[in-house]
C-alpha positions as CSV (number, residue, x, y, z in Angstrom):
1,X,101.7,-93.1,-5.2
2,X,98.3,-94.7,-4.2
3,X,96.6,-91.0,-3.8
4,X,97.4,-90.3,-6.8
5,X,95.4,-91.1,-9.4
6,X,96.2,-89.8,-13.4
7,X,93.9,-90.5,-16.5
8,X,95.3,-92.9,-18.8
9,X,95.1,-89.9,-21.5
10,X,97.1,-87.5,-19.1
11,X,99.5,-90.3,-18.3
12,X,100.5,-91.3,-22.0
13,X,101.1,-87.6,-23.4
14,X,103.3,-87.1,-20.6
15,X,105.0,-90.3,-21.3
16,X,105.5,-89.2,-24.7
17,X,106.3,-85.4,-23.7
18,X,103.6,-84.4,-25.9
19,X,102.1,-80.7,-24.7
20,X,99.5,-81.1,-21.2
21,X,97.9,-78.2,-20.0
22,X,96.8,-78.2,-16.0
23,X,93.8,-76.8,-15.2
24,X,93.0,-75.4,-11.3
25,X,89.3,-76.1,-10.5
26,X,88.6,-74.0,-7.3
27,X,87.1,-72.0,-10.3
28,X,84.7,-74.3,-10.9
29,X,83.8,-75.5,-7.2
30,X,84.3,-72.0,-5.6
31,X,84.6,-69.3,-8.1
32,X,81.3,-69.5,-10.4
33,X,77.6,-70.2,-9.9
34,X,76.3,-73.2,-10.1
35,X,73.4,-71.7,-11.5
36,X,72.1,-71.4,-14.9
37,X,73.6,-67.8,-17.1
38,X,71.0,-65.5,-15.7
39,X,72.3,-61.8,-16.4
40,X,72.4,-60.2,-19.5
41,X,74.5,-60.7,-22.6
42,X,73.6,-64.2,-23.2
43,X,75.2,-63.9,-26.3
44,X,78.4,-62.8,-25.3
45,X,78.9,-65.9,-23.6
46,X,77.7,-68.0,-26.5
47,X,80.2,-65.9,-28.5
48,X,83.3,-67.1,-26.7
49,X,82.6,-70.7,-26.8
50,X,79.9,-71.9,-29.0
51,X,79.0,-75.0,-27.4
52,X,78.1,-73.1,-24.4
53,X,74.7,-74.4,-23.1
54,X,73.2,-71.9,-21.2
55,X,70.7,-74.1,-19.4
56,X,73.6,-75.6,-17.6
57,X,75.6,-74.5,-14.7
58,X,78.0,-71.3,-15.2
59,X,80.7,-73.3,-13.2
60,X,80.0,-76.8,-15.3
61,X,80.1,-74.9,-18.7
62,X,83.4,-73.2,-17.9
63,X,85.1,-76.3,-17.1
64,X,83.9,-77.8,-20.2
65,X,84.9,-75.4,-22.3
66,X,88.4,-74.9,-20.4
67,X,88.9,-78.3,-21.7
68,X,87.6,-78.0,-24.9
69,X,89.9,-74.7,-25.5
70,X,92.7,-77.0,-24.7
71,X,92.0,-79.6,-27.2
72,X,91.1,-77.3,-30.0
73,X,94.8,-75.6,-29.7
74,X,96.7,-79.1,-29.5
75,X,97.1,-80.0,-26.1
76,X,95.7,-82.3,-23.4
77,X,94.0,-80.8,-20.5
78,X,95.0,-82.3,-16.9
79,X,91.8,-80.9,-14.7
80,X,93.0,-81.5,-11.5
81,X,91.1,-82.2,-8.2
82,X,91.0,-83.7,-4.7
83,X,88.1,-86.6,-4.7
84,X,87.5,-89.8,-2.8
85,X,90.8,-89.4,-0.9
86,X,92.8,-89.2,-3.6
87,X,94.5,-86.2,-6.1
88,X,93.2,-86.7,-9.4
89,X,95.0,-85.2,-12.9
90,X,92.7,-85.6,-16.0
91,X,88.9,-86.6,-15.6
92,X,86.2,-87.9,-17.5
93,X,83.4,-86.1,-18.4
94,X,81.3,-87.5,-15.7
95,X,83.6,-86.7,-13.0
96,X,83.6,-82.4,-14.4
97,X,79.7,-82.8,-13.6
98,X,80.3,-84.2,-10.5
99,X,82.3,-81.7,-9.3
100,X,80.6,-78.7,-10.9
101,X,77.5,-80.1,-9.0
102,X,78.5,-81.5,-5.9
103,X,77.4,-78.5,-3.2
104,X,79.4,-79.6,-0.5
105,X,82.3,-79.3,-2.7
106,X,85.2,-76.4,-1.3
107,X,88.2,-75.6,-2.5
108,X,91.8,-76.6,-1.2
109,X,95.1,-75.1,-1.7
110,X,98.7,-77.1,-0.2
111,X,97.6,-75.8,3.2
112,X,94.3,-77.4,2.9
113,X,94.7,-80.4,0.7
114,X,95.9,-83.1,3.6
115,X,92.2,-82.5,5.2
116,X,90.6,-82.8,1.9
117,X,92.5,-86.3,1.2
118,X,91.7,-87.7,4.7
119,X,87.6,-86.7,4.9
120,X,87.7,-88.1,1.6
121,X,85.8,-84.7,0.6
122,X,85.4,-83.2,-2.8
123,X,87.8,-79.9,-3.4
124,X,88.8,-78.1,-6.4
125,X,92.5,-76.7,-6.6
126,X,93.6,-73.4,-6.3
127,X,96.8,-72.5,-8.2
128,X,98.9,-74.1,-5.4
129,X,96.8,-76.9,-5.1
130,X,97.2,-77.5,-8.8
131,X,101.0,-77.2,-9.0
132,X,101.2,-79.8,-5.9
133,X,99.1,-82.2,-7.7
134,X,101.7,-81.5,-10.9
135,X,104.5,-82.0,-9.2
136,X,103.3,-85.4,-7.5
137,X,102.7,-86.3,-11.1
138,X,106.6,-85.4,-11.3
139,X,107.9,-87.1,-8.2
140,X,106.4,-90.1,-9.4
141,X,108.2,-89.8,-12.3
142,X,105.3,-90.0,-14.9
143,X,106.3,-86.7,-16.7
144,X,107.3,-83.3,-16.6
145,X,104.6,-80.8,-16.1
146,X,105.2,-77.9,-17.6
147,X,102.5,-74.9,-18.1
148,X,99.0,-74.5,-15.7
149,X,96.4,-72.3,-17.1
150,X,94.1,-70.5,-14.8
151,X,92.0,-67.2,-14.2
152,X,94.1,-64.9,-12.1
153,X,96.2,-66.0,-9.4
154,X,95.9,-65.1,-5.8
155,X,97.6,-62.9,-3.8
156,X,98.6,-60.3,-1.0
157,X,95.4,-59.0,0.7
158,X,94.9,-55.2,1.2
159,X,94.9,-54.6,4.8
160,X,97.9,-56.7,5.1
161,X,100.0,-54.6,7.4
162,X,96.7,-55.3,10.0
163,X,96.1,-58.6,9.0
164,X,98.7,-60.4,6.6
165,X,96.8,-62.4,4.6
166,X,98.6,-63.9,1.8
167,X,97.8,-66.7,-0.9
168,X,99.5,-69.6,-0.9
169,X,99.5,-69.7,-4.5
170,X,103.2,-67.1,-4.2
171,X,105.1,-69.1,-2.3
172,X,104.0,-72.3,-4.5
173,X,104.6,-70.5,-7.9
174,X,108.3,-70.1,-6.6
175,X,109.1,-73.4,-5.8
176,X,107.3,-75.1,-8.6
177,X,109.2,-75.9,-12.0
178,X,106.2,-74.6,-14.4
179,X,104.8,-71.7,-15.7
180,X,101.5,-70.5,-14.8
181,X,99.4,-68.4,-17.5
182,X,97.0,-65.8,-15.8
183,X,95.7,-62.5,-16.8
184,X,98.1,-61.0,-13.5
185,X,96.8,-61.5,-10.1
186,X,93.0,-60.8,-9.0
187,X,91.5,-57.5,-8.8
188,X,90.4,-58.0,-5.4
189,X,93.7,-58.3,-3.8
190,X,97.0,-55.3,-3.7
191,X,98.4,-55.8,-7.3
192,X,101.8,-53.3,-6.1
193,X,101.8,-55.3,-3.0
194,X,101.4,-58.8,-4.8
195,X,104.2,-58.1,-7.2
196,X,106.6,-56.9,-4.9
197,X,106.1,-60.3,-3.1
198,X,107.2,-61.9,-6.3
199,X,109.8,-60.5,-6.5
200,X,111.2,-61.4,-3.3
201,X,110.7,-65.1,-4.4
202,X,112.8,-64.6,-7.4
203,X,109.5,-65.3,-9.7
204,X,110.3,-63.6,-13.3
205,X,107.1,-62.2,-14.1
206,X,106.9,-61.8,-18.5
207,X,104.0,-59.9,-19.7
208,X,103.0,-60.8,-22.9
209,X,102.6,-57.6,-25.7
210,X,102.6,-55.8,-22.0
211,X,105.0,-53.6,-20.0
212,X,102.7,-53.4,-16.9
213,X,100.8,-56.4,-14.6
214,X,97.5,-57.5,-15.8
215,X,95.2,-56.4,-13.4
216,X,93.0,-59.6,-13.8
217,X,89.6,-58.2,-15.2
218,X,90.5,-54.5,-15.3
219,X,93.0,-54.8,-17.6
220,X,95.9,-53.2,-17.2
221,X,97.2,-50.5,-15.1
222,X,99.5,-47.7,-16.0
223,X,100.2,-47.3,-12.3
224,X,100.8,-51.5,-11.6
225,X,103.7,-53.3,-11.5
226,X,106.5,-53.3,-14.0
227,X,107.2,-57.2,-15.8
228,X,109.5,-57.9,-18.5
229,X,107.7,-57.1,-22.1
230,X,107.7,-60.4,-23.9
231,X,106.6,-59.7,-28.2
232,X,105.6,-63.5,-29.0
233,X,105.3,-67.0,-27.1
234,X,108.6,-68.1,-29.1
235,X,110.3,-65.4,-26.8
236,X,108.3,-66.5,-23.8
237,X,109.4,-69.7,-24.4
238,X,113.3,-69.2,-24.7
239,X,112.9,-67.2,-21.3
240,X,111.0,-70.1,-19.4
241,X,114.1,-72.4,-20.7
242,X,116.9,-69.7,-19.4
243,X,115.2,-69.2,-15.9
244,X,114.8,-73.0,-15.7
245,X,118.4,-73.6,-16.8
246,X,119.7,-70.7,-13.9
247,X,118.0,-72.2,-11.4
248,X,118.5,-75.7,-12.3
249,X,114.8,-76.3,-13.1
250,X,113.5,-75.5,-9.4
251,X,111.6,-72.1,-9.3
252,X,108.5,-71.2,-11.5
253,X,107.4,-68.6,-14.2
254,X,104.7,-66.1,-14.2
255,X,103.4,-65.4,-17.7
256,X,100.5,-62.8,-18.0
257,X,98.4,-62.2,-20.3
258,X,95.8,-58.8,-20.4
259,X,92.4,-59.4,-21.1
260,X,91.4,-57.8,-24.7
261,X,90.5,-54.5,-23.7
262,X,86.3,-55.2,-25.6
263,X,86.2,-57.5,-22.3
264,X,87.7,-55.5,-19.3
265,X,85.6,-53.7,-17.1
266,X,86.3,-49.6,-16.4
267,X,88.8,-49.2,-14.0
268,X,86.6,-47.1,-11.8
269,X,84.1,-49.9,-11.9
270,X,86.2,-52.3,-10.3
271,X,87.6,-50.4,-8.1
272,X,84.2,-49.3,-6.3
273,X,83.1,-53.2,-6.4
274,X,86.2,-53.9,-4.8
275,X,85.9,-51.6,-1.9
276,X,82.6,-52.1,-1.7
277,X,83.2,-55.9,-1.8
278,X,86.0,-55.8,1.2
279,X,83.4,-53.6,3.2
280,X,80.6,-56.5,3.0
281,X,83.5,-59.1,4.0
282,X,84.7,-57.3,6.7
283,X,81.3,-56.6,8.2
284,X,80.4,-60.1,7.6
285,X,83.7,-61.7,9.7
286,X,84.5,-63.4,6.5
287,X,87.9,-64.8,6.6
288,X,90.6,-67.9,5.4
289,X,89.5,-69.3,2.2
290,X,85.6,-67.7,2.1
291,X,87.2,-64.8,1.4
292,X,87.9,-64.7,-2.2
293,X,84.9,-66.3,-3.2
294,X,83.0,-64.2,-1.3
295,X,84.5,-61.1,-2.6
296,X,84.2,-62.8,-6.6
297,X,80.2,-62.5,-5.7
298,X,79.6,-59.9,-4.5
299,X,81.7,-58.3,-7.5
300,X,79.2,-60.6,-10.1
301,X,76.2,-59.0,-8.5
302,X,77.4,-55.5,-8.5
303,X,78.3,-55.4,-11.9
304,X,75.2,-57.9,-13.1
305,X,77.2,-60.2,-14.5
306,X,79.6,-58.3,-16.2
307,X,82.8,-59.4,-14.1
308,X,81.8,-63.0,-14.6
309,X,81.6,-62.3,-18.5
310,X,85.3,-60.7,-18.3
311,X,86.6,-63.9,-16.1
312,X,85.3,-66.4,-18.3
313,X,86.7,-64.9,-21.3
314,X,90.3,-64.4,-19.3
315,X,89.8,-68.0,-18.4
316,X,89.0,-69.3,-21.6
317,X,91.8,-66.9,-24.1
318,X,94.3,-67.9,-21.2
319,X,93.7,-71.6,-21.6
320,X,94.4,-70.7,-25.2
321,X,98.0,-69.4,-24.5
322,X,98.9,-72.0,-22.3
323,X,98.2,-74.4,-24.7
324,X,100.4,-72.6,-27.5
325,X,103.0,-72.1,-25.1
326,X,103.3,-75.7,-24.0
327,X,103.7,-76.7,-27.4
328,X,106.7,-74.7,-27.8
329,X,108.0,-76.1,-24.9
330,X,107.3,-80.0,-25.4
């Protein structure tokens, strides 16, 4: 496929079915700053990835050390992005810092990606973006992709009996033949709402150690979502193989993971950003794909910092599961 284009690194552990992790990057072009660490807590941040260089970008250092998690758990990481008209899976080092630095850079999901490709743009992927890029990988029968890593994944909008707005990311997980690691769905969208929608797609949704959804940086909810309590990754594992097996390897996994309860932020925290969030957006007209990173903001800045400390250490112990789970599955 000539718009396809997959790092020589990316292209030989799939040949070999050694474990590859795929990594979204609207995170990194539409999710953090591009700014230098400037709340408090430096040392948090330094504490979940020691390399961390705070004189760098948030967004740049995130990516970095997505990858480096990755590698230091025994996998490949296949970052994955729209650039110069063409889907890329793995990059080099240079290519994360252009990215991470290019301002004009968006984000693009599968609704979005076919304008990316022909302005030749720069766009990071959203979960569904991701998984389209891995299975283009699989179409041209380089490899089987098998486990994506992100954040949280997107999701049913509140307000949607007004105005139905609803990630792509849903309808993608379903069809796509990989599990997705995330920390349950973002706190600024209807969790109830969200899961109920997976549901309908026939996505099985495991929770790892967890009988509830993940509610993304809030940890979990006594109130969300019922998923099926998985005790280990071995057990996560044999389920991936049995739902793959029933369905003869077409629909995708949901595994979630809750965020270590030192990192979550109070409930009642959240909540009041959220609204408070959703208020600004909707007196603002913001809309489509603005929305979410909009909403992301305005959450940093009403917490000072203290939601992006919980999403970067989701992001990074997530990246970490993945990893192990692909593994088992290779």
């Amino acid at each position: 496929m000539e718009r396809l284009v997959v790092h020589p690194e990316v292209r030989e552990a799939l040949a070999e079915s050694k474990p590859v992790v795929f990594l979204e990057t609207a995170v990194t072009t539409a999710g953090l700053p591009r700014t230098a660490w400037a709340w408090p807590n430096q040392d948090r941040i330094t504490q979940l990835d020691s390399d961390w260089q705070l004189d760098q970008s948030t967004n740049l250092e995130l990516a970095r050390a997505m990858s480096r998690c990755v590698r230091a758990n025994g996998a490949i990481p296949a970052t994955t992005v729209i650039m110069d008209g063409c889907w890329h899976v793995g990059l080099e080092p240079t290519e994360v810092e252009r990215i991470a630095t290019d301002e004009s850079a968006s984000k693009a999901s599968v609704s979005t990606a076919a304008a990316a490709l022909h302005t030749g743009s720069t766009a990071g992927t959203t979960v569904s973006g991701a998984l389209t890029a891995a299975s283009m990988v699989r179409s041209a029968g380089l490899g089987t992709p098998k486990v994506l890593a992100t954040g949280g994944i997107g999701g049913v909008h509140h307000g949607w009996s007004d105005r139905p707005d609803v990630s792509a990311d849903l309808s993608v997980i379903a069809e796509t033949p990989m599990t997705v690691v995330s920390a349950g769905i973002k706190s600024i969208v209807d969790v109830p709402a969200t899961g109920e929608w997976l549901e309908t797609l026939g996505v099985p949704i495991l929770g790892l150690g967890t009988h509830e959804m993940p509610c993304f940086i809030a940890g979990t909810d006594p109130d969300a979502p019922a998923v099926q309590f998985v005790h280990h990754l071995e057990e996560a594992a044999d389920l991936v193989q049995l739902h793959w097996q029933a369905v003869n390897g077409k629909g995708g996994v949901l595994l979630t993971v809750p965020l270590e309860a030192a990192s979550c932020l109070p409930r009642e925290v959240v909540q009041k950003a959220n609204i408070n969030a959703e208020q600004a957006a909707s007196a603002a007209g913001v809309t489509g794909p603005a929305r979410t990173p909009f909403l992301l903001s305005h959450m940093a800045e009403a917490t000072e910092g203290r939601s992006l400390i919980a999403n970067i250490s989701l992001l990074l112990h997530n990246a970490a599961v993945a990893t192990k789970l692909a593994c088992r599955l290779s």
